[in-house]
TORZABA-110429 format. One record per residue (C-alpha): residue in one letter; x, y, z. Coordinates in steps of 0.001 Angstrom, whole numbers, padded with zeros to 6 digits, always signed. Example, Ala and Ser with C-alpha at 12.3 -4.5 7.8 and 13.67 -1.06 7.14 Angstrom:
! residues 2
A+012300-004500+007800/S+013670-001060+007140/
//
This chain:
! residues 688
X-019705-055641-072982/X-021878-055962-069783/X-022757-052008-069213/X-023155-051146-065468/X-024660-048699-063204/X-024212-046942-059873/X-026563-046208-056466/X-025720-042661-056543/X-027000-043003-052716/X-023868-045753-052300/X-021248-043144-053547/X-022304-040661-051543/X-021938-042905-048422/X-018718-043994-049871/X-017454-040201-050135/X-017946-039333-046291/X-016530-042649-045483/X-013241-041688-047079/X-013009-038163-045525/X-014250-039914-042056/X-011273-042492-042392/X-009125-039713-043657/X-010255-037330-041062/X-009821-040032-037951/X-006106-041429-040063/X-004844-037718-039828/X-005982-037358-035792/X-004479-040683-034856/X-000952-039634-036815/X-001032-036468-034069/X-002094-039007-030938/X+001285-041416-032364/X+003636-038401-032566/X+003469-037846-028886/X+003030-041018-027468/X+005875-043291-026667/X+006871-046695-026004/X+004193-049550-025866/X+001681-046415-025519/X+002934-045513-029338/X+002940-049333-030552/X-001185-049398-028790/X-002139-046466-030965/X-000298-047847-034319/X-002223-050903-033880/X-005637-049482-032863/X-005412-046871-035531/X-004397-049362-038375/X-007594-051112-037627/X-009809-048096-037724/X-008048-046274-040906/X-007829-049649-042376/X-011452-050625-041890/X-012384-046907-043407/X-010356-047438-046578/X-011492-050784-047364/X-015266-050096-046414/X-014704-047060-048832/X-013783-049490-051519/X-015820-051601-050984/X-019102-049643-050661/X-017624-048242-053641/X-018311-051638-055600/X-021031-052414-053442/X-022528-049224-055586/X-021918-050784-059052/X-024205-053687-060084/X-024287-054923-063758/X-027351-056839-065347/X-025868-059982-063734/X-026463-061016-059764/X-023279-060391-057877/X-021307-061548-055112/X-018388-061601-052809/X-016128-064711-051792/X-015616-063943-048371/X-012142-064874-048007/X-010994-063418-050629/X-012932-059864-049305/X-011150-060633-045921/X-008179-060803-047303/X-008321-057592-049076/X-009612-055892-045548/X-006360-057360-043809/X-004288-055396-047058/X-006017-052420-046214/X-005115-052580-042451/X-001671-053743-042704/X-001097-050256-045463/X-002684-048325-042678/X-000329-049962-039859/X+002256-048977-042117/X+001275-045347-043015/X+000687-044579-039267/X+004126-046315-038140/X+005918-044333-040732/X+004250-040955-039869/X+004758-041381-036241/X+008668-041043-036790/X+010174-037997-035763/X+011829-036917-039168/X+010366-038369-042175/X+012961-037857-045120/X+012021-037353-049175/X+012895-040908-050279/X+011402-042798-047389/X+008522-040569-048291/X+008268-041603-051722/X+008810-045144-050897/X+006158-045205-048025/X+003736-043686-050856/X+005166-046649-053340/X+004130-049691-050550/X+000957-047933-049217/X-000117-047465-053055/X+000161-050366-053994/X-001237-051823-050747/X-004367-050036-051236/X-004319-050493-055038/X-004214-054716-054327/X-006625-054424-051492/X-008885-052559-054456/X-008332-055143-057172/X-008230-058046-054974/X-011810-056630-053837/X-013167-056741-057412/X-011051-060560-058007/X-013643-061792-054866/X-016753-061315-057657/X-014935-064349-059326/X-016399-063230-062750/X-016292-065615-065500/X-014741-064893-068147/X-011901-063036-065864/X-012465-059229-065873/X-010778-057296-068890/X-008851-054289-067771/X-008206-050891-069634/X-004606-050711-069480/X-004685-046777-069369/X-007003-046230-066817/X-005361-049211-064622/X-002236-047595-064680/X-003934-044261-063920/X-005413-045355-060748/X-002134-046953-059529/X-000499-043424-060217/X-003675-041989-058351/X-003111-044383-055746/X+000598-044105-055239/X-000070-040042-055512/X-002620-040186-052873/X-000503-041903-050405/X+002129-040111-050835/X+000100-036992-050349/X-001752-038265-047335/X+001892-039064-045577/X+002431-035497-046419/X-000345-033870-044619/X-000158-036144-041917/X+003603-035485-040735/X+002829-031859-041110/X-000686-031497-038983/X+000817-034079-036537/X+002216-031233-034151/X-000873-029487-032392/X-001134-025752-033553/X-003883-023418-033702/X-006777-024094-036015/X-005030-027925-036353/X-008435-029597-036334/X-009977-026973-039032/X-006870-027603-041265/X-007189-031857-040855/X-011085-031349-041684/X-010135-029755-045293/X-007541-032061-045465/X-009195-034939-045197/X-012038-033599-047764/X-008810-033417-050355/X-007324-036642-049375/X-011249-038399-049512/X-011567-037473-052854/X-008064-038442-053777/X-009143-042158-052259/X-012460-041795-054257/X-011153-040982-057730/X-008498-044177-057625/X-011472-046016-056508/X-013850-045270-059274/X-010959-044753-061894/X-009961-048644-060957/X-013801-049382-061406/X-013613-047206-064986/X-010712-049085-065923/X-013037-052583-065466/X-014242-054221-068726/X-016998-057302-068656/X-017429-058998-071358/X-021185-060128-072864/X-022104-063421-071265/X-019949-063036-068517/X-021411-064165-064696/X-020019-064068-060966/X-018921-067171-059733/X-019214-065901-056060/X-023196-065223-056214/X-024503-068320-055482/X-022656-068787-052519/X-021259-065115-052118/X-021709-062433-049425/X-025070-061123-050484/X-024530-057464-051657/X-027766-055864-050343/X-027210-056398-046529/X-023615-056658-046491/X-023983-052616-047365/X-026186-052120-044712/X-023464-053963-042606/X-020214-052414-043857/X-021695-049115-043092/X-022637-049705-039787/X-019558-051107-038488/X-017400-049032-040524/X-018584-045583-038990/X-018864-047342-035634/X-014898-048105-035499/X-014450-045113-036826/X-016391-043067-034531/X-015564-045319-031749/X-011359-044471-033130/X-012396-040928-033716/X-013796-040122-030200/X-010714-042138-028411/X-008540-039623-030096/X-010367-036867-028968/X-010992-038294-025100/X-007409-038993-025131/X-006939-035062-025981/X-008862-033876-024170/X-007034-035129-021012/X-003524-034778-022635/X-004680-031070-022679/X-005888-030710-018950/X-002679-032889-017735/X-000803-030750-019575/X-002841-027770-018151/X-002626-029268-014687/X+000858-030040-015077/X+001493-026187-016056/X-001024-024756-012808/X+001651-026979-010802/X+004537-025563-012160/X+003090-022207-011984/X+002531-022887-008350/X+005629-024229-007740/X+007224-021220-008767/X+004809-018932-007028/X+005454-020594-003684/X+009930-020790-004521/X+009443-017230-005308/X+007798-016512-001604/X+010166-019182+000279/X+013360-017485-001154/X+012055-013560-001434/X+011004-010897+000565/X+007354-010539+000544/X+007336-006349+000622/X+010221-005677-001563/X+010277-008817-003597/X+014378-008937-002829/X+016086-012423-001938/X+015525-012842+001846/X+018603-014606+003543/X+017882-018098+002157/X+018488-017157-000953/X+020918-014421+000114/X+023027-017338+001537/X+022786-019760-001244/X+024150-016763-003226/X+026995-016459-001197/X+027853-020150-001536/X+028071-019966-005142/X+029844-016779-004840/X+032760-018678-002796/X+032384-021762-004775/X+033269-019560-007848/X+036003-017539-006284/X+037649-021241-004763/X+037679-022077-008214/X+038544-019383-010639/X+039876-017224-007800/X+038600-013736-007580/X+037132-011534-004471/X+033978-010172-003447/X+032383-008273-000872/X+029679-008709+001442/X+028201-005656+002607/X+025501-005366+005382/X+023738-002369+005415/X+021349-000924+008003/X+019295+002404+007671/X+019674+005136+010062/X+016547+007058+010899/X+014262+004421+009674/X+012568+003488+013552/X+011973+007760+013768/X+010167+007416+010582/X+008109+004359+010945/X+006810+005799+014775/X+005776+009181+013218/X+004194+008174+009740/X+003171+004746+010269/X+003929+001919+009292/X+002299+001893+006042/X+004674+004750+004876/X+007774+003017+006539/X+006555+000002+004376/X+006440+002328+001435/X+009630+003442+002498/X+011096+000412+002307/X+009809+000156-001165/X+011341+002858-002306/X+014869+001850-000402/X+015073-001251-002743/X+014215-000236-005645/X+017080+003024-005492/X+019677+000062-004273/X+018391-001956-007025/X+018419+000424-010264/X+021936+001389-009490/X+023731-002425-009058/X+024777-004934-011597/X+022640-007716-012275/X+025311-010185-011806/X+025307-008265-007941/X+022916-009314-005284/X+020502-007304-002960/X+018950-008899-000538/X+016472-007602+002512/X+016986-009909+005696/X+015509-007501+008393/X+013441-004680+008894/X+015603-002062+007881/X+018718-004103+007460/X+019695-004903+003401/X+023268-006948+002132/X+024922-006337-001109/X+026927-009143-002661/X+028982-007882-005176/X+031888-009202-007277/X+034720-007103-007157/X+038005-006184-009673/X+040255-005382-006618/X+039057-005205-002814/X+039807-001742-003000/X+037085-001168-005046/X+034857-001973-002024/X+035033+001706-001081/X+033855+003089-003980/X+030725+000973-004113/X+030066+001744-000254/X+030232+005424-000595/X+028217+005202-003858/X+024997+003106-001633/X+025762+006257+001256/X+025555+009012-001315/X+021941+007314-002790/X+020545+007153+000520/X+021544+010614+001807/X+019302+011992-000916/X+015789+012324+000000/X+012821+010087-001009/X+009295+011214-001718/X+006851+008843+000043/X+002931+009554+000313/X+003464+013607-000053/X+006308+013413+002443/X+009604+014232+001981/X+011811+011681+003849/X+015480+011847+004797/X+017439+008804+006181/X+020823+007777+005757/X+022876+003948+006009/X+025633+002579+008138/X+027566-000281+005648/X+029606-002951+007232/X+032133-004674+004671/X+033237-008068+004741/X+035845-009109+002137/X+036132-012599+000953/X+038731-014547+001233/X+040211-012055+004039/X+036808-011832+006730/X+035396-015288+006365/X+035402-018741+004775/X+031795-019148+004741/X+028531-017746+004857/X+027852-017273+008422/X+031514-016263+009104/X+031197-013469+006641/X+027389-012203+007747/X+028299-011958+011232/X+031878-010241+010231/X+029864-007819+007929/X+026868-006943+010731/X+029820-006500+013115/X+031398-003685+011169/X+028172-002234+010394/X+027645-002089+014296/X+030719-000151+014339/X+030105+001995+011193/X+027375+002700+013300/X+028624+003495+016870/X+030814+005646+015321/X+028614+008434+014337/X+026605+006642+011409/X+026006+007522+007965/X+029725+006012+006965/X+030882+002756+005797/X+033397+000385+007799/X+035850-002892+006706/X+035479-005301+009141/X+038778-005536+011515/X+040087-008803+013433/X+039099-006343+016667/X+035559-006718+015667/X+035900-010553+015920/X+034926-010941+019328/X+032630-008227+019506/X+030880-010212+016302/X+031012-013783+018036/X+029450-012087+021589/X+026631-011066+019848/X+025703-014557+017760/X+026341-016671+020921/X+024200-013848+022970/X+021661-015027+020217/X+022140-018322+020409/X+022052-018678+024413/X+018693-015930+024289/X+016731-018758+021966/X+017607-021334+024727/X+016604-018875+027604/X+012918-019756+027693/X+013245-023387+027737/X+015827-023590+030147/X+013705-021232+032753/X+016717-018667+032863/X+014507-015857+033157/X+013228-014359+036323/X+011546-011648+037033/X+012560-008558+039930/X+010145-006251+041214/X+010546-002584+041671/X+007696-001075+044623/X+005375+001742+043634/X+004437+003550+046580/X+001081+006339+047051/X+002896+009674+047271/X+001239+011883+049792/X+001486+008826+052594/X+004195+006535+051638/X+002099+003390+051585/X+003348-000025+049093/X+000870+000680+046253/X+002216-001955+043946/X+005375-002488+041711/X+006833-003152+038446/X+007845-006129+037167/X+011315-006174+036003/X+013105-008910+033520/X+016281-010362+034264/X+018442-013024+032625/X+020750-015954+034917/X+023291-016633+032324/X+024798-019866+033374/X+028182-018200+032248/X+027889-014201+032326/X+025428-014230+035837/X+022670-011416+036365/X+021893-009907+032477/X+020162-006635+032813/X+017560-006073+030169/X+019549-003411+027951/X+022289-006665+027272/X+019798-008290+025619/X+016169-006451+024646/X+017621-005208+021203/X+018456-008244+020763/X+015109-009643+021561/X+013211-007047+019325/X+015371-007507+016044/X+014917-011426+016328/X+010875-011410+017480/X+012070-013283+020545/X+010289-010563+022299/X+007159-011649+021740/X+007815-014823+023661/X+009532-013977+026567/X+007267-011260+026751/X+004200-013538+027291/X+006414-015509+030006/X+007078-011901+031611/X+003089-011259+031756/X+002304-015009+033018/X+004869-014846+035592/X+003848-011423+036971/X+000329-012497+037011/X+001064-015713+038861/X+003354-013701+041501/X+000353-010637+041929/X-002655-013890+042465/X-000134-014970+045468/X+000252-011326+046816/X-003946-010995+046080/X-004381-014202+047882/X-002238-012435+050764/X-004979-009671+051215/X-003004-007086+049390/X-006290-006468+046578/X-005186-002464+046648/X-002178-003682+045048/X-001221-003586+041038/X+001816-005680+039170/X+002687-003464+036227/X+004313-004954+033108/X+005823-003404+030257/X+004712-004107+026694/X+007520-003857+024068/X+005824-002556+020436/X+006171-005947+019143/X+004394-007375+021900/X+001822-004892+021554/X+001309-005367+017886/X+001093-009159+018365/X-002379-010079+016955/X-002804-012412+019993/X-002084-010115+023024/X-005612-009472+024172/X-006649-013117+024161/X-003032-013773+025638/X-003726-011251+028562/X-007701-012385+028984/X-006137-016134+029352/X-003203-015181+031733/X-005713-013750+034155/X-008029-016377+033512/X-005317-019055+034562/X-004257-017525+037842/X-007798-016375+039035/X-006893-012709+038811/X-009046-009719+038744/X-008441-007503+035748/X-007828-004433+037292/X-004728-006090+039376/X-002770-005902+036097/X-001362-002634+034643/X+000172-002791+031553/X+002290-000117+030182/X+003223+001040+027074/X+005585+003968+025584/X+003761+007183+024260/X+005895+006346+020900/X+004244+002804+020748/X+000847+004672+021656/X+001260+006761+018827/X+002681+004406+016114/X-000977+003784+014557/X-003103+005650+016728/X-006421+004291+015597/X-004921+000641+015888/X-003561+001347+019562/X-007131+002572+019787/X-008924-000305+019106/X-005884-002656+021343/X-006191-000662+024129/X-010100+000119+023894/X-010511-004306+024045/X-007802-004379+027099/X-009965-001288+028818/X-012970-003135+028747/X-011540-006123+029714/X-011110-004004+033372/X-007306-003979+032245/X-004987-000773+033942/X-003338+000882+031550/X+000004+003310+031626/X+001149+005861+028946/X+004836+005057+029693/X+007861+007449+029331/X+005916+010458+028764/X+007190+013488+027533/X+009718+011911+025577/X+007713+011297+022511/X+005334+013191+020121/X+001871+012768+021165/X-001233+014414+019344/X-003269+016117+022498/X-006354+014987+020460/X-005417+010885+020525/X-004111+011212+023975/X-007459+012570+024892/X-009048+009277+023140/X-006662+006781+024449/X-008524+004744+027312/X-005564+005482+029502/X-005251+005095+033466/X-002159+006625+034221/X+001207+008998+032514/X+004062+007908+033903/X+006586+010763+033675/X+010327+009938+032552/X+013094+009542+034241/X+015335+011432+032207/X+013054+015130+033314/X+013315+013618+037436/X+017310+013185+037315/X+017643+016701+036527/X+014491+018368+037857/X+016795+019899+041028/X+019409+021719+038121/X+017138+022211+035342/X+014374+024802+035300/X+012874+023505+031906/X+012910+020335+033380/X+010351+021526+036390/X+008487+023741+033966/X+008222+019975+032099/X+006786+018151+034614/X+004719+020613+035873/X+003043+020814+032465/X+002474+017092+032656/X+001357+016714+035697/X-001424+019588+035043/X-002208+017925+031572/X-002807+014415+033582/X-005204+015983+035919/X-006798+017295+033279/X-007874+014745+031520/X-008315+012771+035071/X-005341+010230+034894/X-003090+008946+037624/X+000600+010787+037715/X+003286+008526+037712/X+007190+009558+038199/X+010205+007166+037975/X+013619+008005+038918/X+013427+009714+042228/X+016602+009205+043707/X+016656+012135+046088/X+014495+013663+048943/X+014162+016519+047138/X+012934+015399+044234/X+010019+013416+046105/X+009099+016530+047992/X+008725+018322+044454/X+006865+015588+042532/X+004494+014922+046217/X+003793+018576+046234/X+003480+019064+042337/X+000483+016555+042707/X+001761+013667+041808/X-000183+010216+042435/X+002330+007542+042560/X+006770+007601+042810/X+008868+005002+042483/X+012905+005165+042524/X+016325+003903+044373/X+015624+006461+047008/X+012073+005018+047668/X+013047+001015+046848/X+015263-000875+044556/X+014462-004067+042443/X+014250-007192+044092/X+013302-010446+044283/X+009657-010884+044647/X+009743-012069+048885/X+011695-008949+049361/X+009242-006710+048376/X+007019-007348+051284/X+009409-005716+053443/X+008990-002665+051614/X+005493-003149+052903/X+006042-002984+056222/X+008401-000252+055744/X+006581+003510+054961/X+008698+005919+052946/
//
């Protein structure tokens, strides 16, 4: 027998080939199991190449290694034919590990086919020498390398489906994986080779004219670990970006969700805000249309909330607020709703056993509020008005039922608060006056409905036209003349204030340039700034621009605010008024007396003028507190060197007592009612 020998440099090369191919076979089975469609069928193919090209190059560098005292050679179709074996087992091992279930016996018969695939690609390798006489086999160890072979399949098909899925520390376990299933591939090889007997006198038929051993070694490595690498990296590209899709893909949805969670809640309490509210409601009726059922919409608005928010701020009403929701929360169902829609105003939807039971809830959300909440070292009592609105009785959809619910609440209210009330067919109207007062206010603006009156303000110790107040009014098209108080709470709850109140500044600008241009420049148009208005983040460049426009000089403006407005957030109205000061802006502490100023802010606020209510004028003739009131406020102006304004005179008397008391300015019906802007130069003409 010929005796042969290895390049122990050649089986070394052949080892890492065979956990490289097994390494690369095990990372392609994971890219198949999640692809699909022709994306699946591209990675079969492109992988059977690669793990196909490994196996065989391992086999073959494998016999490249052995050399007997003979020359040897390959017949190169015979060697490409054992190469195609390899990569059609490999096309099959990677199709059948790329199913999603992979049971026992198609297990053991995908390890039958691929071991015998890879056990003919081996002998059909060692066939190519074309040795004369044929090579002798050892029956034992033959048979022992097609067990190894059918063992090592099997086993590979094994590990495959089960590090398909990606899991933590997957690449770590397919590394010592592969190192198993290498040397699996490695012992059939060199067991087959074992098994090999050649006899004395024997010679290759394929050297002559063979693939020369020497550099086809050189060349199966190369372009073995270059498919390989160039299969291996593919894998790992295509990971890489199946990871950051997937982590795009996830940032997305997490966004998605973000923003759904601000379009449908309420950004301070994080309750459903009406959108959501009313989709709730539609389910609700969807529900009870088809199963049957009631349920009760109740609207719920807090009473003593606006006291609150002007004396602590609004960072404790906000807090406030907080603390509101959660209470209402912790004590409902979770199959319930709560919802914030307003400022202070909340709705429960609840599902109810009998409509009865409507009561019982109601008083329940009363009783929670009435006790006292503990908000930034303050103790805080407020209370709730609930209006109820049964379903089906009080509406057959969501509007209907809102507006039914807000109109009992209005009348839980009116009639002394801190109570609950079931909407009643009476309410109806009441209900449907206020949502078309809405609807026609929205439509007010564009439709140039609005006009303005003007009320004269004349110097007290001589009677002369000083200036006057500008006045809203609404021409309904249906109702006539609208007097503010029909429709300014309106306008606040809605933020249609801010608006019309900018039309209400323009328009009393543009009527005071045409008076200016008249050669009245001792005159000033005053103009009243609701708190929303004055909380706008846009009034001062709104004001600087109105002027601006109509050519007017600052100090031909006064704008007036309440003391409780003044005192909301002192150090904001501060810095508001301070920019509207320096601007050359006139500026009136109105309805003073009524609020609860801190002496050391009023001293700080750039003021002009205190304008003294009306409510301490009408009585000043009857009440002595009254008188004492004024008085106090009229010494307190002077004091700190602001003009005295009083509103409300209606009788002589009362203008000899304010003129005496020191007074700057009066206005009232007894000096001049509102009126249309060309009227008011009559009242110039015309000394009080």
């Amino acid at each position: 027998m010929l005796t042969g020998s290895y390049d122990l440099s050649l089986v070394l090369i052949s080892l890492c080939v065979a956990v490289l191919a097994s390494y690369t076979a095990l990372d392609l089975a994971g890219r198949i199991a999640r692809a699909s469609g022709w994306g699946a069928l591209l990675w079969i193919g492109g992988g059977a190449v690669a793990m196909g090209i490994g196996v065989w190059s391992m086999h073959f560098i494998g016999m490249l290694a052995f050399s007997l005292p003979i020359p040897l050679g390959y017949d190169l179709a015979l060697t490409l034919l054992s190469l195609a074996l390899a990569v059609l087992s490999s096309g099959f091992a990677l199709a059948l590990v790329g199913q999603e279930r992979l049971p026992a016996w198609q297990l053991g018969a995908g390890a039958l086919v691929m071991g015998c695939g890879i056990a003919g690609m081996h002998y059909l390798g060692m066939y190519a020498m074309l040795m004369q006489p044929g090579i002798d086999y050892d029956p034992v160890l033959f048979g022992l390398s097609l067990v190894i072979a059918a063992l090592a399949s099997g086993a590979a098909l094994w590990i495959a489906v089960r590090l398909r899925k990606r899991t933590p520390y997957v690449r770590l376990m397919r590394a010592g994986a592969a190192l198993l299933m290498g040397l699996a591939i490695v012992g059939m090889h060199y067991t087959g080779m074992a098994a090999a007997r050649f006899p004395l006198g024997s010679f290759c038929g394929a050297a002559p004219s063979g693939l020369d051993s020497h550099w086809l070694a050189i060349l199966v490595i190369l372009v073995t670990l270059a498919v390989l690498a160039i299969a291996l990296l593919t894998s790992i590209l295509d990971a890489r970006m199946e990871e950051r899709t997937a982590q795009l893909a996830k940032s997305l949805a997490q966004a998605n969700l973000e923003l759904t969670q601000l379009a449908l809640h309420d950004t301070l309490t994080r309750l459903p805000n009406r959108l959501l509210l009313e989709d709730r409601i539609g389910q609700k009726i969807a529900k009870a249309q088809r199963d049957g059922g009631h349920f009760a919409l109740m609207f719920l608005d807090l009473d003593g909330f606006k006291p609150v928010n002007d004396a602590f701020g609004h960072h404790v009403g906000d807090q406030l607020l907080r603390a509101v929701a959660q209470r209402l929360r912790d004590n409902m169902r979770t199959e319930d709703t709560l919802a914030r829609i307003g400022g202070d105003e909340f709705v429960l939807l609840m599902k109810l056993r009998d409509p009865e039971d409507a009561a019982s809830v109601a008083s329940q959300q009363i009783a929670l509020l009435a006790e006292p909440f503990h908000v930034k070292g303050e103790e805080l009592r407020i209370s709730g008005s609930i209006g109820i609105a049964l379903y089906p009785g009080d509406g057959q959809n969501q509007q209907e039922l809102l507006i039914n619910a807000d109109a009992a609440m209005y009348h839980a209210k009116g009639s002394g608060k801190n109570a609950y009330s079931f909407f009643e067919q009476s309410m109806n109207t009441n209900a449907r006056n206020h949502l078309q007062m809405l609807q026609d206010l929205r439509s007010a603006l564009e439709r140039k409905e609005f006009l303005l009156h003007y009320q004269p303000k004349f110097a007290a110790h001589d009677g002369r036209l000083i200036g006057a107040e500008a006045l809203l009014r609404w021409q309904h098209p249906q109702r006539g003349l609208v007097m503010p108080d029909e429709f300014i709470a309106i306008a606040e709850r809605t933020g249609l204030i801010v608006p019309i109140g900018e039309w209400v500044l323009d328009e009393a600008c543009r009527q005071m340039s045409l008076w200016y241009a008249q050669g009245h420049h001792d005159w000033r148009v005053a103009v009243n700034l609701s708190a929303l208005q004055f909380c706008h983040a846009g009034l001062v460049d709104c004001v600087a621009a109105t002027l601006a426009r109509h050519g007017l000089p600052a100090n031909c403006l006064t704008l007036e605010i309440t003391e409780t407005t003044a005192m909301r957030d002192a150090d904001s109205s501060l810095a508001i008024l301070g920019q509207l000061a320096d601007m050359g802006v006139d500026l009136s502490i109105d309805d003073f007396g009524t609020g609860y100023s801190s002496l050391l802010y009023l001293k700080r606020l750039p003021a002009n003028e205190l304008k003294i209510d009306r409510g301490f004028v009408r009585d000043l003739e009857q009440d002595s507190d009254d008188a004492a009131i004024v008085s106090a406020i009229v010494a307190l102006g002077q004091a700190l060197d602001l003009r005295i304004v009083a509103e409300g005179v209606e009788t002589p008397r009362q203008q000899d007592f304010l003129t005496r008391l020191g007074c700057d300015s009066l206005q009232g019906y007894l000096l001049g009612q509102p009126c249309p802007p060309e009227q008011i130069l009559k009242a110039a003409t015309e000394p009080v």
